[in-house]
N, CA, C and O atoms as a DFTB+ gen file, in Angstrom:
360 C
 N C O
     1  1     -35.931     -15.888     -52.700
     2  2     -36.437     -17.238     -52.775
     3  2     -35.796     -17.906     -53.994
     4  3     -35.802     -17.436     -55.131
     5  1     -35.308     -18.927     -53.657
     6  2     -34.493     -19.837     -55.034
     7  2     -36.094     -20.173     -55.940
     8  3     -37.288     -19.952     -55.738
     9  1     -35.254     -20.826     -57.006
    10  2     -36.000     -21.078     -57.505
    11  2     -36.794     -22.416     -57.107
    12  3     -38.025     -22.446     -57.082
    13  1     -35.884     -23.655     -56.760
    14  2     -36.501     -24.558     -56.023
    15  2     -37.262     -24.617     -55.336
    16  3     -38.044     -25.567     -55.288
    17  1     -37.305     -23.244     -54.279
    18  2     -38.762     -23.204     -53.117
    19  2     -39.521     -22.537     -54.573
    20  3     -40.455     -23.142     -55.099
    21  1     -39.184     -21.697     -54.934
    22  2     -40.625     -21.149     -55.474
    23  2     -40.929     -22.262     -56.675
    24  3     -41.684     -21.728     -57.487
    25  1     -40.691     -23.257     -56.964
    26  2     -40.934     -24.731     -57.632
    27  2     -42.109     -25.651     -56.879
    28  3     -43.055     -26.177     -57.465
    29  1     -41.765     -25.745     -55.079
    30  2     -41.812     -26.459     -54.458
    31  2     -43.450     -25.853     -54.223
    32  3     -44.485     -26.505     -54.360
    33  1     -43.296     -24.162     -53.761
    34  2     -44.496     -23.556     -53.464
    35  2     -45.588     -23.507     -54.880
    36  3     -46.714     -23.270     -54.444
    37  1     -45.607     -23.602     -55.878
    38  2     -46.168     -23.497     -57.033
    39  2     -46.888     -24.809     -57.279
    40  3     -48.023     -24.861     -57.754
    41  1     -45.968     -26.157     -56.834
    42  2     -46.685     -27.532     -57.121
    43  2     -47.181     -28.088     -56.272
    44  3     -47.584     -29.249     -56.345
    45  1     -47.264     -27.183     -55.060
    46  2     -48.684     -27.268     -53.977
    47  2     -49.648     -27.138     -54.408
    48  3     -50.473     -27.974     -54.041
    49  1     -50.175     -25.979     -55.488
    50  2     -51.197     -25.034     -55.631
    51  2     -51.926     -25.920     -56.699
    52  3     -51.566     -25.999     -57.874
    53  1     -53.372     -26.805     -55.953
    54  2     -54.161     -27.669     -56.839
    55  2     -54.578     -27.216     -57.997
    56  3     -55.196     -28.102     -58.588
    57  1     -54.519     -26.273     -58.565
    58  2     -55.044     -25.525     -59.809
    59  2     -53.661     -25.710     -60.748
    60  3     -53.916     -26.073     -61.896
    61  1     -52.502     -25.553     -60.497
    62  2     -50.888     -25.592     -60.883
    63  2     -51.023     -27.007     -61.692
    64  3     -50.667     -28.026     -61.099
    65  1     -51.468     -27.091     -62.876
    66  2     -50.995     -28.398     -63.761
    67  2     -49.640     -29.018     -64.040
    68  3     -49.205     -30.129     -63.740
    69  1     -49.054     -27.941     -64.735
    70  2     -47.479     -27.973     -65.120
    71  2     -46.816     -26.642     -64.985
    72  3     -47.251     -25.516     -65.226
    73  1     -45.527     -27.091     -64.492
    74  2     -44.494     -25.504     -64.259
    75  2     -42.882     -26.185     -64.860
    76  3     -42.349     -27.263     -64.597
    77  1     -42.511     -25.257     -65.585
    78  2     -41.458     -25.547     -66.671
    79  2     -40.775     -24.500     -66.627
    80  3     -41.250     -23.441     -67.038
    81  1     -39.509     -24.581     -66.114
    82  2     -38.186     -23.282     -66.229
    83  2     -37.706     -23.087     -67.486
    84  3     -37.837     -24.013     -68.287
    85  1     -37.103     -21.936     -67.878
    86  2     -36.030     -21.424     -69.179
    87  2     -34.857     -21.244     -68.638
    88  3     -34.355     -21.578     -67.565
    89  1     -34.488     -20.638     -69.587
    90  2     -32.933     -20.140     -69.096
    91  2     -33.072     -18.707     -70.129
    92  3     -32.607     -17.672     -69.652
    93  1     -33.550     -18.653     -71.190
    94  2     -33.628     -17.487     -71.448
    95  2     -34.784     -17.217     -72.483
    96  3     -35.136     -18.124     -73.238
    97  1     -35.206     -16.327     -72.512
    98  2     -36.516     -15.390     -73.294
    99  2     -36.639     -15.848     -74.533
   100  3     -37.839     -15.969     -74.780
   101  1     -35.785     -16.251     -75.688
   102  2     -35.726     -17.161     -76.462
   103  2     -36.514     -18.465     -76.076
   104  3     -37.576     -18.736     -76.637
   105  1     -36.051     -19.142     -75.253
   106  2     -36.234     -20.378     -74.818
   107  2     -37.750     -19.994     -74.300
   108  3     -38.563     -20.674     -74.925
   109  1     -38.189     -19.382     -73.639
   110  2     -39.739     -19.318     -73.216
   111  2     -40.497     -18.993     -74.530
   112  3     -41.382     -19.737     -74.954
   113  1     -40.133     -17.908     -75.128
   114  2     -40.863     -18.011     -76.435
   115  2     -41.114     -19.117     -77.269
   116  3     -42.192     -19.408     -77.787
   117  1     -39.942     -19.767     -77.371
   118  2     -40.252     -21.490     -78.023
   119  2     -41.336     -21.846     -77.595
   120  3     -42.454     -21.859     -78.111
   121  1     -40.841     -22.239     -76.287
   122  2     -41.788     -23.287     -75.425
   123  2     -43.136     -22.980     -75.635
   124  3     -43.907     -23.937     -75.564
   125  1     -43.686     -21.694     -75.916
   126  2     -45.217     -20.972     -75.623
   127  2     -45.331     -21.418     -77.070
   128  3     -46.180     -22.218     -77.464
   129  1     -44.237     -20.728     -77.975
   130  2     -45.161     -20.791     -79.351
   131  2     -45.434     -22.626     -79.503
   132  3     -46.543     -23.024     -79.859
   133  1     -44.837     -23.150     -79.339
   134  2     -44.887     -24.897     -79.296
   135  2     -46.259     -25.464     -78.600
   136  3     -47.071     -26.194     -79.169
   137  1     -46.326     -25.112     -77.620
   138  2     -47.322     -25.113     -76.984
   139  2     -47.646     -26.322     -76.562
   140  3     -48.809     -26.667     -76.352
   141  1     -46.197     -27.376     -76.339
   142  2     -46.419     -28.850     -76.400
   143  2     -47.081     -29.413     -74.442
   144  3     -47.514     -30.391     -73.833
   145  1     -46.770     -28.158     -74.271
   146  2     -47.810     -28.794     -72.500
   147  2     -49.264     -28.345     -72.902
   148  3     -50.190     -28.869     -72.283
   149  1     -49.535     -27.474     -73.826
   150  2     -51.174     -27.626     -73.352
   151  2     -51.350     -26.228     -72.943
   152  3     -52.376     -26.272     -72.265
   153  1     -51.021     -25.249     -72.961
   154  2     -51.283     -23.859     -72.144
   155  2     -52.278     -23.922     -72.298
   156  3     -52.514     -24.364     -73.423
   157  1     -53.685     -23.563     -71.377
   158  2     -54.851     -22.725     -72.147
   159  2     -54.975     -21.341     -70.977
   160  3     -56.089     -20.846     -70.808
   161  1     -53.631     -20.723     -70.126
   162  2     -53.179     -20.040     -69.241
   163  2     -52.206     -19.681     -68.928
   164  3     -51.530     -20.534     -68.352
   165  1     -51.499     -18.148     -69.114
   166  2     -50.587     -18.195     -68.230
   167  2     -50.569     -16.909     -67.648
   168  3     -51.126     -15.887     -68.050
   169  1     -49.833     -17.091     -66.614
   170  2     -49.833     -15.816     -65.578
   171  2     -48.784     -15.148     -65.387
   172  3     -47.727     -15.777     -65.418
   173  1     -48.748     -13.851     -65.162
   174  2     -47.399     -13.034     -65.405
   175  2     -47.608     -11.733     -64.069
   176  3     -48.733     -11.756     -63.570
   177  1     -46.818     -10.856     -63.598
   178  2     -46.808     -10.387     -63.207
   179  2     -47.660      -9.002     -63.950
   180  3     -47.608      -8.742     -65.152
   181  1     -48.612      -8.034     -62.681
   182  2     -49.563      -7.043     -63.360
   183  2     -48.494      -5.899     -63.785
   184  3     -48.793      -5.026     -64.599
   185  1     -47.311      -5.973     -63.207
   186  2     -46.633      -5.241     -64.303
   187  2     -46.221      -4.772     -65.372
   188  3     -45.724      -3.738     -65.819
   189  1     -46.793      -6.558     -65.939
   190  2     -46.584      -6.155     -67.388
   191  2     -47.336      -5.835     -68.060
   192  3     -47.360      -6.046     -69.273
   193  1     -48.241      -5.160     -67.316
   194  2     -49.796      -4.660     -68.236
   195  2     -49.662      -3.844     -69.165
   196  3     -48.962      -2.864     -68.906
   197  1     -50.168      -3.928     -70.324
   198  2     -49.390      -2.857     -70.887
   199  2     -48.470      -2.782     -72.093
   200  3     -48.550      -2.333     -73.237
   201  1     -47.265      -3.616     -71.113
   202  2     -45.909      -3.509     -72.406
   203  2     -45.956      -4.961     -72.846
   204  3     -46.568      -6.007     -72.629
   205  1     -44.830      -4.378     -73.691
   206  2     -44.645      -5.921     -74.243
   207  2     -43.897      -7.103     -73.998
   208  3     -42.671      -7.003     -73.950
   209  1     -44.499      -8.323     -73.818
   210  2     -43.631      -9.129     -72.810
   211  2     -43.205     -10.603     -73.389
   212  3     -44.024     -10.909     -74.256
   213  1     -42.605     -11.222     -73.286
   214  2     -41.908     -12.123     -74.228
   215  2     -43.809     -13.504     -74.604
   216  3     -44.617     -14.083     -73.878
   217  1     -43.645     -13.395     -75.711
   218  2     -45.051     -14.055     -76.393
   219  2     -46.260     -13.119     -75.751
   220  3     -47.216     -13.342     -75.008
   221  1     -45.878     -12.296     -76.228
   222  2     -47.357     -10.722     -75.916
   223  2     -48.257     -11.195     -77.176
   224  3     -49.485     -11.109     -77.209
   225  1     -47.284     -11.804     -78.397
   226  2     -47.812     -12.346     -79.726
   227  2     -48.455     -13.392     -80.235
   228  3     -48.666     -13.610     -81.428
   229  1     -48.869     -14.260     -79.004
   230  2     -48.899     -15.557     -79.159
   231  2     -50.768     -15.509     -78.751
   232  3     -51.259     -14.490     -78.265
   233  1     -51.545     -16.661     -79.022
   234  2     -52.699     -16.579     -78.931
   235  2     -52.789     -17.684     -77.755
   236  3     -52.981     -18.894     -77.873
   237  1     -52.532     -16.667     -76.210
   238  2     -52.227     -17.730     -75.125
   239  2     -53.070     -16.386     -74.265
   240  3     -52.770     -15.196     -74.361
   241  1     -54.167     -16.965     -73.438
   242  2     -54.427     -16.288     -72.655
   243  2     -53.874     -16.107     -70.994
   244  3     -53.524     -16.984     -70.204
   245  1     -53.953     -14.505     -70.805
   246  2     -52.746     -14.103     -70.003
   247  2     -53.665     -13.543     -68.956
   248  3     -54.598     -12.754     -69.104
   249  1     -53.090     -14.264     -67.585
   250  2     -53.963     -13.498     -66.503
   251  2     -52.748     -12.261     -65.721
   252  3     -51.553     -12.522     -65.588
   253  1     -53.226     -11.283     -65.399
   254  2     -52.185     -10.546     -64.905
   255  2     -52.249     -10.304     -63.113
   256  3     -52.865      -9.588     -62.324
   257  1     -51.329     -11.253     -63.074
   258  2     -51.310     -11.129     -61.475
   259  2     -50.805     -10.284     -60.451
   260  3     -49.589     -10.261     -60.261
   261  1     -51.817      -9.361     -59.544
   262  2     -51.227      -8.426     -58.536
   263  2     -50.483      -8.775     -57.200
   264  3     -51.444      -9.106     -56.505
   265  1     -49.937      -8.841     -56.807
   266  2     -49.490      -8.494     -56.024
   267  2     -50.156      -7.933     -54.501
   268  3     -50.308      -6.720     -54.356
   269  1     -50.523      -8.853     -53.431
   270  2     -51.491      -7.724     -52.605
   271  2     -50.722      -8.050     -51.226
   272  3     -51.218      -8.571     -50.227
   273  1     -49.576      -7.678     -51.381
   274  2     -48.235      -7.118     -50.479
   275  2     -47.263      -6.529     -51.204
   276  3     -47.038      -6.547     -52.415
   277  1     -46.565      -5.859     -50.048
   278  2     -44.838      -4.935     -50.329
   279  2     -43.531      -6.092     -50.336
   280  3     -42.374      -5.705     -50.502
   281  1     -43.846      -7.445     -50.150
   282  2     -42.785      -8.000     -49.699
   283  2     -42.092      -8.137     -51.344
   284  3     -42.753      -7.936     -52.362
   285  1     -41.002      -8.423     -51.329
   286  2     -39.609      -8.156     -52.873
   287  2     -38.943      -9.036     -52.198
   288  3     -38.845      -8.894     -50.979
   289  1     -38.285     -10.239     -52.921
   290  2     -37.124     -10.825     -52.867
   291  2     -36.108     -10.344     -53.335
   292  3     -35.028     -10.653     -52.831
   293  1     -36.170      -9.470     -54.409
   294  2     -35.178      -8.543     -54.716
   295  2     -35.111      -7.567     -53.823
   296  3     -33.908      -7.354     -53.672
   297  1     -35.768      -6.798     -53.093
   298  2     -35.378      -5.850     -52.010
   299  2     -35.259      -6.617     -51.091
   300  3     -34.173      -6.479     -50.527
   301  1     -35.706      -7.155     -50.795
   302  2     -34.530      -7.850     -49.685
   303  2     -33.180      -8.267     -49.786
   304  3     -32.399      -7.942     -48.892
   305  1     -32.788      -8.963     -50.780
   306  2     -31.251      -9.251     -51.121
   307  2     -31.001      -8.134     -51.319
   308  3     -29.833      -8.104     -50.931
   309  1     -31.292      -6.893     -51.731
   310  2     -30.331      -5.956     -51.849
   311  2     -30.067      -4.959     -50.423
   312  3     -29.056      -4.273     -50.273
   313  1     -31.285      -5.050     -49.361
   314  2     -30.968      -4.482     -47.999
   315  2     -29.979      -5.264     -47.176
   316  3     -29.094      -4.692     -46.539
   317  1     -30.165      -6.893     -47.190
   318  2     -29.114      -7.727     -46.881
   319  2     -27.831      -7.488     -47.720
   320  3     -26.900      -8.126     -47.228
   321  1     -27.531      -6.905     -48.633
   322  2     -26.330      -6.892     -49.443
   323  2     -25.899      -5.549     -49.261
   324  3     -24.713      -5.484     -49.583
   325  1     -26.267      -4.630     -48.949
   326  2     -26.028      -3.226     -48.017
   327  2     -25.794      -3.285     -46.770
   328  3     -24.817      -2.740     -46.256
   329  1     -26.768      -4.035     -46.056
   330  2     -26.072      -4.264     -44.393
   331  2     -25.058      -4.842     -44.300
   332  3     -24.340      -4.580     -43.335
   333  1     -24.673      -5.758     -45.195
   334  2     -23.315      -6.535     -44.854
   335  2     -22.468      -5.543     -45.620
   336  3     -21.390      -5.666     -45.038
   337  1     -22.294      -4.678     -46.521
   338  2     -21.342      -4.359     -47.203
   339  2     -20.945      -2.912     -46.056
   340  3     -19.876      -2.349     -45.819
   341  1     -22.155      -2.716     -45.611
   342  2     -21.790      -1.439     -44.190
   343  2     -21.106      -2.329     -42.994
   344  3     -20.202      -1.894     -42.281
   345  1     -21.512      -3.268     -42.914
   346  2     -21.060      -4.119     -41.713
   347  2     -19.663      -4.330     -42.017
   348  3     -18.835      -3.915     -41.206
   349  1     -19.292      -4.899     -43.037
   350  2     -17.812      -4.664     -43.114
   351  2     -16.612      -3.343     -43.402
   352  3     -15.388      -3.390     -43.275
   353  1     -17.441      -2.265     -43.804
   354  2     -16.900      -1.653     -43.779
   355  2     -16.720      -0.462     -42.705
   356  3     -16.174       0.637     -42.803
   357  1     -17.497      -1.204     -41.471
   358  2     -17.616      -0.269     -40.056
   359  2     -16.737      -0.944     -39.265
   360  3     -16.529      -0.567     -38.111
C-alpha cells in the first residue's frame, strides 16, 4: 500500500485529527519533541512493545496497536517479487 492510500485510509477514520509524514527518524523525533500539532496520542505498531522506538523519551502517550490479521504489505511485495523473478527465469 503506497503511502497515499494509506493517507487516504487514515483521513477517513473520524477519530484521525492530524496525520503528518517524515522522511526520516530524526525528522519524527523533531516533530514529537515540538509537539506543534497538539499530540495528546500516538499509535505505533504492538511490536514495539518493549523496545525502544524513536521518542520512547518523550512525554507522549503511546497506544500500541495489534494487529488482528496475517495480511503484510511487505510479504506480499516480496511473494510478488519472487513470482516474477521465477517467472522470468522459467
Amino acid at each position: 500500500m503506497s503511502l497515499d492510500e494509506r493517507r487516504i485510509i487514515l483521513s477517513a477514520i473520524r477519530y484521525v485529527d492530524e496525520i503528518f509524514e517524515y522522511d526520516t527518524e530524526a525528522e519524527l523525533y523533531d516533530t514529537l519533541k515540538k509537539n506543534e500539532y497538539g499530540f495528546d496520542i500516538r499509535i505505533i505498531g504492538a511490536d514495539w512493545k518493549g523496545k525502544p522506538y524513536t521518542g520512547h523519551d518523550l512525554p507522549i502517550e503511546v497506544y500500541f496497536n495489534s494487529r488482528n490479521h496475517d495480511f503484510s504489505t511487505t510479504a506480499l511485495r516480496e511473494r510478488i517479487y519472487e513470482a516474477e523473478k521465477a517467472r522470468k527465469t522459467a
